[in-house]
C-alpha positions as CSV (number, residue, x, y, z in Angstrom):
1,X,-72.1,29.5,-181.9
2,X,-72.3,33.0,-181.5
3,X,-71.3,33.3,-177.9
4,X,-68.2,31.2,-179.4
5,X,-67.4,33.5,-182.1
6,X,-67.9,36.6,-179.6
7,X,-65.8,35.1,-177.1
8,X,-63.0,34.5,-179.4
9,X,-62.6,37.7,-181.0
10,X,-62.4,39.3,-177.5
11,X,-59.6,36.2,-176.4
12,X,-57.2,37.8,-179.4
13,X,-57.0,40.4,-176.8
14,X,-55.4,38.4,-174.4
15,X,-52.9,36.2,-176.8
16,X,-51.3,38.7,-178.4
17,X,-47.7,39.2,-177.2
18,X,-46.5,42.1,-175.2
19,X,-44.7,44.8,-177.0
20,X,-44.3,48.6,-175.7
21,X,-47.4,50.1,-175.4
22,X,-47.8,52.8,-177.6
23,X,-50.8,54.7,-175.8
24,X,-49.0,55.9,-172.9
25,X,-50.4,57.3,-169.6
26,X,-51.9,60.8,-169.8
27,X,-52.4,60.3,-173.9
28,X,-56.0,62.6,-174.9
29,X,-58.4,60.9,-177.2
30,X,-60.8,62.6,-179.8
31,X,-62.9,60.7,-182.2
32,X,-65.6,61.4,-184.2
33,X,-67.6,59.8,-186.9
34,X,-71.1,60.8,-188.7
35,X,-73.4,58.7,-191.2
36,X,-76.8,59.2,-192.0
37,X,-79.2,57.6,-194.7
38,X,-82.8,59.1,-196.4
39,X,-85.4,58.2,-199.1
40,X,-87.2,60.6,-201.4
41,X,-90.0,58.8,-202.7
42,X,-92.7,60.9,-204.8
43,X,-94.8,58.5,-206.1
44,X,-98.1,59.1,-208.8
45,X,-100.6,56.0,-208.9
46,X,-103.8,56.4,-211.4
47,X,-105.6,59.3,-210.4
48,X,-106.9,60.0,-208.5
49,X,-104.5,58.9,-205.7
50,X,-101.0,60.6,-205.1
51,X,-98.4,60.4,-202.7
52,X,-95.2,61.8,-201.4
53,X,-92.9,60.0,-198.5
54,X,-89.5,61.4,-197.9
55,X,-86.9,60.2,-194.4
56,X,-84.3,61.5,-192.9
57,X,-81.8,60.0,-190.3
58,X,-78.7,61.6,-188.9
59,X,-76.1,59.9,-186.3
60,X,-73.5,62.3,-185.3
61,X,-70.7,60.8,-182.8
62,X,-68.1,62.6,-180.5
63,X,-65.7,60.7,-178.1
64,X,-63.3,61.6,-175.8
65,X,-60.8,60.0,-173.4
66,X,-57.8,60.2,-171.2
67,X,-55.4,57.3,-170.9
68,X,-55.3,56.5,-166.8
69,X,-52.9,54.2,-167.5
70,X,-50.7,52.9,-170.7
71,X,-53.1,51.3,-173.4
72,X,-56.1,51.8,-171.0
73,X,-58.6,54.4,-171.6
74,X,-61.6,55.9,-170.0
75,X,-64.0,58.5,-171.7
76,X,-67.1,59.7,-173.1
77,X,-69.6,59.3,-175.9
78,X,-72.1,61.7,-176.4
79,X,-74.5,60.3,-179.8
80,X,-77.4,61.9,-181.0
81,X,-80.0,60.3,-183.1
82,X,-81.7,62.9,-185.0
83,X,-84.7,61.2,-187.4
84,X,-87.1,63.7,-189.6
85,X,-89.8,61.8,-192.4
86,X,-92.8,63.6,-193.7
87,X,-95.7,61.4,-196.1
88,X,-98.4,63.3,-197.5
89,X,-101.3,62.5,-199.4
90,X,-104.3,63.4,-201.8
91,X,-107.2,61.6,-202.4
92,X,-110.2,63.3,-204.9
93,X,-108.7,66.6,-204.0
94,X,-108.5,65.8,-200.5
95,X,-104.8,66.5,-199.1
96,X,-103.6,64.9,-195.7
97,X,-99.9,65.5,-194.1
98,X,-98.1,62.9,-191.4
99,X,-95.0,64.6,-189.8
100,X,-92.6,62.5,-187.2
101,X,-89.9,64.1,-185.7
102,X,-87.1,62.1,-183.6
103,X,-84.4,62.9,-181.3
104,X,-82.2,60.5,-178.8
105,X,-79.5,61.9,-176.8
106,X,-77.0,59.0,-175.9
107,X,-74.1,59.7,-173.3
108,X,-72.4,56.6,-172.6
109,X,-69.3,56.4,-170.3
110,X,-66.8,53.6,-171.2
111,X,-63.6,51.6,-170.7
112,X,-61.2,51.2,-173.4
113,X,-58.3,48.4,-173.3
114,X,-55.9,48.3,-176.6
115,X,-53.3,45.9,-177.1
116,X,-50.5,46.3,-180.0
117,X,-50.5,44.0,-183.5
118,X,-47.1,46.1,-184.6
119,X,-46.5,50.0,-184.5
120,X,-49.1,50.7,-186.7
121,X,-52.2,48.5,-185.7
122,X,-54.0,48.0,-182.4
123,X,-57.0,45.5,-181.2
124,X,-59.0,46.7,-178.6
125,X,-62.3,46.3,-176.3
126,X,-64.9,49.0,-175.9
127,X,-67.4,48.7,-172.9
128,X,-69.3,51.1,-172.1
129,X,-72.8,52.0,-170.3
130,X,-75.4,54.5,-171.7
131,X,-77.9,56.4,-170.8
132,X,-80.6,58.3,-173.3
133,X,-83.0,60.2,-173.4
134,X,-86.2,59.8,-176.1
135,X,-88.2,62.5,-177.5
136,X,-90.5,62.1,-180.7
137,X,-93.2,64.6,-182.3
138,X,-95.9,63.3,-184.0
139,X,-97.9,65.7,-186.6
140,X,-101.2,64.4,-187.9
141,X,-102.2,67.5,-190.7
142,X,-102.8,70.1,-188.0
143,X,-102.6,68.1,-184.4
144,X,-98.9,67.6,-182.5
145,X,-98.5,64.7,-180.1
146,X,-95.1,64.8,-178.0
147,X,-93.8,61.8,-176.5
148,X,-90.6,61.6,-174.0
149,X,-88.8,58.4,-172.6
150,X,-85.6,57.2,-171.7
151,X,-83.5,54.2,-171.6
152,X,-80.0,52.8,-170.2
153,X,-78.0,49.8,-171.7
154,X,-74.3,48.0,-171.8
155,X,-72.3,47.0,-174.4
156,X,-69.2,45.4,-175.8
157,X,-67.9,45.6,-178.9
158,X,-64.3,45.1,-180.3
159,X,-62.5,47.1,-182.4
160,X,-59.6,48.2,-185.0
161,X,-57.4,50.9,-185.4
162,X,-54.6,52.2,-188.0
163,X,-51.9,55.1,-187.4
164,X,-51.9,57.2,-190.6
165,X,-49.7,59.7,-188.7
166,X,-48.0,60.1,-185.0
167,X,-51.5,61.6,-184.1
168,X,-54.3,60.4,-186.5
169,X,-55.6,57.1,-186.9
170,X,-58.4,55.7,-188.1
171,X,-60.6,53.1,-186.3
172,X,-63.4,50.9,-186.9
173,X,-65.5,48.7,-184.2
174,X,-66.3,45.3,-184.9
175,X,-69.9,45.8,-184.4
176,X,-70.8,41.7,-186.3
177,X,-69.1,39.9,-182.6
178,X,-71.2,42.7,-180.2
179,X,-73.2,42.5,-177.3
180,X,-75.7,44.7,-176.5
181,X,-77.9,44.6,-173.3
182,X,-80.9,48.0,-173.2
183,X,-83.6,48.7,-171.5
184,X,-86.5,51.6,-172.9
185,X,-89.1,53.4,-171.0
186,X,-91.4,54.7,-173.5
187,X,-94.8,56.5,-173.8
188,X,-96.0,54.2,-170.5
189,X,-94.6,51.1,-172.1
190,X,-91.1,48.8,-170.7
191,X,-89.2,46.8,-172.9
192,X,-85.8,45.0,-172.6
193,X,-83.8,43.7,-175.6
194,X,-80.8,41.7,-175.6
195,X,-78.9,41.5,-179.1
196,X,-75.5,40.0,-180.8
197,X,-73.4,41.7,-183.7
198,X,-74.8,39.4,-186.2
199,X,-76.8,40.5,-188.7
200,X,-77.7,40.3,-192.5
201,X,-76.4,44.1,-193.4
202,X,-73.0,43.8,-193.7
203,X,-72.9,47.6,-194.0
204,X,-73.5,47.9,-190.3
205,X,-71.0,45.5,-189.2
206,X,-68.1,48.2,-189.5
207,X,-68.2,51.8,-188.6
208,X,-65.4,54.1,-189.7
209,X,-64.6,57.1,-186.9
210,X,-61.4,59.2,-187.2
211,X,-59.5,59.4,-184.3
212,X,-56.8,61.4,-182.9
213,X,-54.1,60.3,-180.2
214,X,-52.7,63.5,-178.5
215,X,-49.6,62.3,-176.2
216,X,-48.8,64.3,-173.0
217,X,-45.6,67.3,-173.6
218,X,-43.4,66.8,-171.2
């Protein structure tokens, strides 16, 4: 069923009817998009036990592309994850401090085809393969343990995107009908994952980016 729904949504692509393309050869491309989400959480149980958890996780985004051809597009992701929590504790007086510091660097070239719905809205596929680099900090009170990895993966997700002016639009991918294909080397540890769109958060099946469409002088 999923590969079904998947499948479809990418098949639009291909049964929509021609109409001038409207990302013509030699167009720029510049999007970018950041969310981030965090907890404060101060909490008092009967003495004598206290604690204090607080988390952190930034996800900055900055594409760009050149049209190689009309309405297809070839560019550049570069995606850092940046993730800071702190949780500290006292017991009878006693106080102890966890730190974690994150950071994943993710540069993913990728292939971009768009087909027009009318002069203001356009479908499109987003491919693309990454590669990223993993580095974490662990802070137990007063000891530090650094960990580094890396990782590569594929993707395919489809998209939206809306002309607000000649030059702006806004876009949002389709993340609920994607397909993601990684693999993680990690503090001496291997792991593949394969995973669909679907999921029970529908605030992750959409992700808003700005986006601006520069066409060639001529």
């Amino acid at each position: 069923m999923r590969k079904l729904i998947l499948f479809s949504s990418l098949g639009i692509l291909c049964l929509v009817g021609e109409v001038q393309a409207q990302l013509a050869k030699g167009t720029r491309y510049w999007g970018a998009t950041i969310t981030s989400n965090g907890q404060i959480n101060d909490e008092d149980y009967e003495s004598p036990y206290k604690s204090t958890n607080n988390f952190v996780n930034i996800y900055p985004s900055l594409r760009t592309g050149w049209f190689f051809k009309d309405n297809t597009m070839f560019g550049l992701d570069l995606s850092p994850s940046i993730s800071f929590s702190r949780s500290k504790y006292n017991l009878s007086g006693d106080d102890s401090e966890y730190k974690y510091n994150g950071l994943t660097v993710n540069l993913t070239p990728y292939i971009r085809k768009y087909k027009s719905l009318s002069p203001k809205w356009l479908l499109y596929v987003h491919s693309g393969a990454t590669l990223s680099y993993v580095r974490t900090k662990n802070t137990n009170t007063n000891e530090s343990d650094f960990k580094n990895g890396y990782g590569a993966g594929l993707n395919i997700v489809p998209g939206v995107a809306y002309r607000l002016t000649p030059r702006f639009w806004l876009e949002s991918d389709v993340s609920v009908f994607n397909l993601n294909l990684s693999y993680v080397n990690f503090n001496n540890t291997n792991s593949v994952n394969f995973r669909t769109g679907l999921t029970s958060q529908i605030q992750q099946y959409f992700t808003l980016r700005a986006a601006w469409y520069i066409q060639k002088s001529n």
